[in-house]
C-alpha positions as CSV (number, residue, x, y, z in Angstrom):
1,X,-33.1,55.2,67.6
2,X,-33.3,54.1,71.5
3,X,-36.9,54.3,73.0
4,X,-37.2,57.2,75.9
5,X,-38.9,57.2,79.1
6,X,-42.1,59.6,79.6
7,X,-43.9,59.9,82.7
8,X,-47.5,61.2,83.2
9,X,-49.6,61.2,86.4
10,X,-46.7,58.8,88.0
11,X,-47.4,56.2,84.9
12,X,-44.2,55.2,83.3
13,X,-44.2,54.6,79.8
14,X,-42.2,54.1,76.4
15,X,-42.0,55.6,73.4
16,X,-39.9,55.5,70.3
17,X,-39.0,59.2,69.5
18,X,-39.1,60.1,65.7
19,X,-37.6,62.7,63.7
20,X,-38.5,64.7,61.0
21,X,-37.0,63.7,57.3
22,X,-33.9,65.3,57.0
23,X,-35.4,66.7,53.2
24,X,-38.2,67.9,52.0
25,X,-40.8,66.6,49.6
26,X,-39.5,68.4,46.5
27,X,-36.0,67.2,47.2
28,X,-36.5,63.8,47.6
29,X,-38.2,63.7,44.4
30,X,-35.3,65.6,42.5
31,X,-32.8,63.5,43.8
32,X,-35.3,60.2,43.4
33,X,-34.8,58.0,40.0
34,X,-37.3,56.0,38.7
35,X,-35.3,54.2,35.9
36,X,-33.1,52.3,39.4
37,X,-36.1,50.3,39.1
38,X,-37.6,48.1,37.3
39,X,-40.6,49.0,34.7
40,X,-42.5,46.6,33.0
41,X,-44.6,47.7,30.2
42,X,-48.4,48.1,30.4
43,X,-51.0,46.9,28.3
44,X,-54.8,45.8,27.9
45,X,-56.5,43.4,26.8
46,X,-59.8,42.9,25.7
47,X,-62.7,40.2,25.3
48,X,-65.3,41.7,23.3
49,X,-68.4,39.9,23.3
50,X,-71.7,40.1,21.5
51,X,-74.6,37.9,20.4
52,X,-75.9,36.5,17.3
53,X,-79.4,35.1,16.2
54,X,-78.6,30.9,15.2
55,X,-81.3,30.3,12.9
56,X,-83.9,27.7,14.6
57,X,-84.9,24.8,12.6
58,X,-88.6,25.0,13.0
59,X,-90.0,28.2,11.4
60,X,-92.7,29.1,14.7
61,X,-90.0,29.5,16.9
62,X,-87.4,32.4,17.5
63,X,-83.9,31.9,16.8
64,X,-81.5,31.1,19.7
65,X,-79.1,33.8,20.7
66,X,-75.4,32.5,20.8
67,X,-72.4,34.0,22.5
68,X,-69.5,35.4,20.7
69,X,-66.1,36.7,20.8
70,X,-64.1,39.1,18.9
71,X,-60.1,38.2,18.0
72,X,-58.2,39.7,15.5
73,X,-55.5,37.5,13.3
74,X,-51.9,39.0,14.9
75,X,-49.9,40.2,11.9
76,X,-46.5,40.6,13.4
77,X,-44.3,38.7,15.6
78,X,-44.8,37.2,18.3
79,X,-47.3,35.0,17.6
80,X,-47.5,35.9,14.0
81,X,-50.7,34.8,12.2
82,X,-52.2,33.4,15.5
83,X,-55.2,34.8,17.0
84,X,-55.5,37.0,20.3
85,X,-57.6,39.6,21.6
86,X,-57.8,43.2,20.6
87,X,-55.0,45.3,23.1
88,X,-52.2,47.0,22.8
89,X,-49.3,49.0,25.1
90,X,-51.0,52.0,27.4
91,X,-49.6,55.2,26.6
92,X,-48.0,57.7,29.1
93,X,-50.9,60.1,29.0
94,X,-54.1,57.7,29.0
95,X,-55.8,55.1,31.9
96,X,-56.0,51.6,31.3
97,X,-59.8,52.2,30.9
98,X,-59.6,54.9,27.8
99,X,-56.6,52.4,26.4
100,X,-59.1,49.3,26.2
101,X,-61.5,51.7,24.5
102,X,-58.8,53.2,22.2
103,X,-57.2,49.6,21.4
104,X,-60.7,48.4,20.5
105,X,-61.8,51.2,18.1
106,X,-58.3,51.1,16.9
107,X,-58.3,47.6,15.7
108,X,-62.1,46.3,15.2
109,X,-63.8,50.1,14.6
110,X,-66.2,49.1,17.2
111,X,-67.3,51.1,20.3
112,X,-67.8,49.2,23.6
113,X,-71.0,49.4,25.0
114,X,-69.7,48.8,28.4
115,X,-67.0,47.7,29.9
116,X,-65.9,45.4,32.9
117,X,-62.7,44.8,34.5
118,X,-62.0,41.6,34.9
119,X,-58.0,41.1,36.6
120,X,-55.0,41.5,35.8
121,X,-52.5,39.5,34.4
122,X,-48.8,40.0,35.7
123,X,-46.9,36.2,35.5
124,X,-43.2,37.0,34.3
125,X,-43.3,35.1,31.6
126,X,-46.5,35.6,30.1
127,X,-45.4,37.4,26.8
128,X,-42.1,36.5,25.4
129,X,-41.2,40.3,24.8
130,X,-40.4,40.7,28.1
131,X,-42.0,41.8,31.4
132,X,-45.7,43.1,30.2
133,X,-48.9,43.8,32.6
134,X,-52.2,43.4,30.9
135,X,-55.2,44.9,32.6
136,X,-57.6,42.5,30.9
137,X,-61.9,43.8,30.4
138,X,-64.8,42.6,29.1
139,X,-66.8,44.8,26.8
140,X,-70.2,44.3,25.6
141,X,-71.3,44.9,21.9
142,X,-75.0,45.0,21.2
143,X,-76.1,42.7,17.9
144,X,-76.9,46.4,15.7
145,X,-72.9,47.0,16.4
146,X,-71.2,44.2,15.3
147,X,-69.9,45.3,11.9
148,X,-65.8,45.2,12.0
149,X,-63.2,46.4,10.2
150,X,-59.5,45.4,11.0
151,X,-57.4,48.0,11.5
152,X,-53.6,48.4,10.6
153,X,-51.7,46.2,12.9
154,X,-54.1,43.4,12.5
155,X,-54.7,41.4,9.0
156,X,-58.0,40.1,10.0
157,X,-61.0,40.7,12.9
158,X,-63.7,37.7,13.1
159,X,-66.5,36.9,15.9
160,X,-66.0,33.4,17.3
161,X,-69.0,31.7,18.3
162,X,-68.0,30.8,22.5
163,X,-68.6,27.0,24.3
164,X,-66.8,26.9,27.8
165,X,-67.6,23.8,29.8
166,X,-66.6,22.1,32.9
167,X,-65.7,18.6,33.0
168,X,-66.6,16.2,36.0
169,X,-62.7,16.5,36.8
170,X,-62.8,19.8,37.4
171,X,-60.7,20.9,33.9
172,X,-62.6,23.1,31.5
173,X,-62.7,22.8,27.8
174,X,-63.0,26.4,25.8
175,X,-63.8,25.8,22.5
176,X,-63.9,29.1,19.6
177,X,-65.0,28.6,16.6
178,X,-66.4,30.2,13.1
179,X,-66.2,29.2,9.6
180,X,-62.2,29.1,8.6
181,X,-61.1,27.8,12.2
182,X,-61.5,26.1,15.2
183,X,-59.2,27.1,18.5
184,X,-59.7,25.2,21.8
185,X,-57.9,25.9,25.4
186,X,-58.1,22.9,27.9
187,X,-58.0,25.0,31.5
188,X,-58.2,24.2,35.0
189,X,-58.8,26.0,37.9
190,X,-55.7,27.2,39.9
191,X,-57.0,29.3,42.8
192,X,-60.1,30.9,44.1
193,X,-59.9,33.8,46.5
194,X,-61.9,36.0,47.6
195,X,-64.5,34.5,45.3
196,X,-62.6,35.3,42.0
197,X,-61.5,32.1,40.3
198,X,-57.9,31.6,38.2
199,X,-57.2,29.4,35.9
200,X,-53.7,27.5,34.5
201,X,-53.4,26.5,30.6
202,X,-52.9,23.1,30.4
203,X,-53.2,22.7,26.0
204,X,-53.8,25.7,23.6
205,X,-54.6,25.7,19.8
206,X,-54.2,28.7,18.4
207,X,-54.8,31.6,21.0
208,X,-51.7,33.7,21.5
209,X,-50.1,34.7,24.9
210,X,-52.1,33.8,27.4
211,X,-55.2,35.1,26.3
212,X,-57.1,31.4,26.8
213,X,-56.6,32.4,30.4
214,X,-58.0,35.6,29.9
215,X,-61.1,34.8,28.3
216,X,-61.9,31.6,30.6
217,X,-61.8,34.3,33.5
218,X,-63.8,37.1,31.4
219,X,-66.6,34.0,31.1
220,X,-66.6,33.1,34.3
221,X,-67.0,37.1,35.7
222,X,-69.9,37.6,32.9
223,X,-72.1,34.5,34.2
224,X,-71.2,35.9,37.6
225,X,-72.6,39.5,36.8
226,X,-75.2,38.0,34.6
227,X,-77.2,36.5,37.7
228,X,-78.9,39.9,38.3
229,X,-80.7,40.2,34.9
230,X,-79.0,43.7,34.6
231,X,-76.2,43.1,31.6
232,X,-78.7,41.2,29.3
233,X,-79.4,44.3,28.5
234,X,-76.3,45.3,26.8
235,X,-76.7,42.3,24.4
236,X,-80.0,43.5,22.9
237,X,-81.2,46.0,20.5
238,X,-83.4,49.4,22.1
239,X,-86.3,47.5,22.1
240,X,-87.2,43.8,22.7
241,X,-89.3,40.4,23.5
242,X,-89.4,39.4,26.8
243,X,-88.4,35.7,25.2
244,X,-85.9,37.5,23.9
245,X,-84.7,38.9,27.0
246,X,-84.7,35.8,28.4
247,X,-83.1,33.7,26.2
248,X,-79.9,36.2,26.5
249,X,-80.1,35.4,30.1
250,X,-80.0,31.8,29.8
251,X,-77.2,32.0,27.3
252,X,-75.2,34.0,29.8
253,X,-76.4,31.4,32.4
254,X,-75.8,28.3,30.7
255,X,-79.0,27.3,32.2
256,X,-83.2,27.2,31.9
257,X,-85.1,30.0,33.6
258,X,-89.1,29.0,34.7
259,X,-90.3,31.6,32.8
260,X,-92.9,33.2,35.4
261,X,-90.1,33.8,37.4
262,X,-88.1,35.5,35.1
263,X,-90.7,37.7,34.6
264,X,-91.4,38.5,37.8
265,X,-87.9,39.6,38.3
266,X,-87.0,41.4,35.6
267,X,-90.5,42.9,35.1
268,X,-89.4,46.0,37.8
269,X,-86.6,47.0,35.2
270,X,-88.9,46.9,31.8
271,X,-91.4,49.8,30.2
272,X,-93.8,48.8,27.5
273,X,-94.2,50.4,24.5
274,X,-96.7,49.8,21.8
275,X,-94.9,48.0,19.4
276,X,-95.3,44.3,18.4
277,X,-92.8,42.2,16.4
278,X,-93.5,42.0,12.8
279,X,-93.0,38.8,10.1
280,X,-92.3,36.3,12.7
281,X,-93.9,32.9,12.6
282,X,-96.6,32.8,15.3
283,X,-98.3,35.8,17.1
284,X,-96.8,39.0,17.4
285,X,-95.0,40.5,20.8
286,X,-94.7,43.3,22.4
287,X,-91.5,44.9,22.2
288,X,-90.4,46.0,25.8
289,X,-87.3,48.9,26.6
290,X,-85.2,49.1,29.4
291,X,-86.8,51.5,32.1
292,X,-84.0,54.5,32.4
């Protein structure tokens, strides 16, 4: 459409005239369809992780907490007998949110404590079914939780005990294991934007899909969130140690926390009650609860 002139107060200017739609809402969408375009499924994904007690060797100390993941055993093609994490194909009348909770209950009877987005994954060719979406979270499973049952789809639901370290070259080395296998990922990092970091498969052993991908990013977003202290919580019982506390944070960390200053920082958040740990090997604790 050509520009006009307008002139106001002797001030010549130009502006592009516009004109209303020749329709109205309601029909443009009765004439629009949806089907001219293309519609790629949508699914979730979901990294379900928990912590269990490794038994210390020296009877006066507590046992260390160590990280695990949930996968379930795939029993149908693709994939077949492979492991992957709990998901499944969002339905037409559900968010992505309530089908990561249904998907989980579904196939592991567990309930998510909490969940946490983490990305999503959209390469063209990340499932060989065709084009599929996965809106990939994190959920958090406290240790009193963790009993599973597999459900239909699935012949078999196992926690993995987690190692995911960083080599001087920049790769990283994800490593899942429990007693009938061992799965490991070699990853590096492809991108970081906007301070979220990606990361490209360069071996798998084991993990379907891309799913090594997904859980190198779900680790990475849980140490990131861990820093304030806050979802330790969601790893422990009602009540607790304040070693105990701690040592879920330095799990989450990967690192050693001067314990006067974790103390000082997380004691804001804490209530005592007047409970003290019982049959442990040295002097009893108070058990501490999250203030609400």
């Amino acid at each position: 459409m050509d520009p006009i002139t307008k002139e106001t107060n002797g001030m010549k200017s130009i502006v592009q005239e516009t004109s209303s739609p020749l329709q109205t809402e309601e029909q443009f969408l009765a004439s629009y369809r949806i089907e001219q375009y293309d519609r790629p499924s949508v699914a979730t994904d979901v990294t379900v992780f928990s912590m269990f007690a490794k038994e210390s060797d020296c009877h006066r100390k507590d046992s260390e907490p160590e990280l695990s993941i949930l996968l379930v055993k795939r029993g149908e093609h693709p994939f077949f007998n492979q492991w992957a994490l709990p998901g499944g194909f969002l339905r037409a009348d559900e968010t992505v949110e309530a089908c990561a909770i249904r998907e989980t209950k579904e196939e592991t009877n567990l309930s998510p404590v909490a969940m946490l987005p983490v990305g999503v994954f959209s390469e063209p060719n990340r499932d060989p079914r065709g084009r599929i979406i996965s809106h990939a979270f994190a959920a958090i499973i406290s240790e009193k939780e963790v009993k599973i049952s597999g459900g239909s789809d699935t012949k078999d639901a196992k926690w993995f005990s987690v190692s995911f370290e960083e080599s001087s070259d920049g790769c990283y080395t994800l490593t899942l294991s429990q007693e009938e296998a061992t799965l490991t990922a070699e990853l590096k990092e492809s991108q970081n934007t906007f301070g979220k970091k990606t990361f490209e498969i360069i071996t798998n052993n084991g993990l379907a899909f891309d799913h090594a991908k997904i859980i190198a990013t779900a680790l990475t977003e849980l140490r990131k969130k861990a820093d304030n202290s806050d979802l330790a919580f969601d790893f422990l019982p009602e009540t607790f140690t304040l070693a105990a506390l701690q040592k879920v944070q330095e799990t989450l960390l990967g690192i050693s926390l001067l314990t006067a200053n974790f103390r000082r920082k997380v004691t804001p958040l804490l209530e005592e009650t007047e409970e003290y740990t019982e049959g442990a090997g040295h002097r009893p604790a108070r058990l501490f609860r999250r203030k609400q």
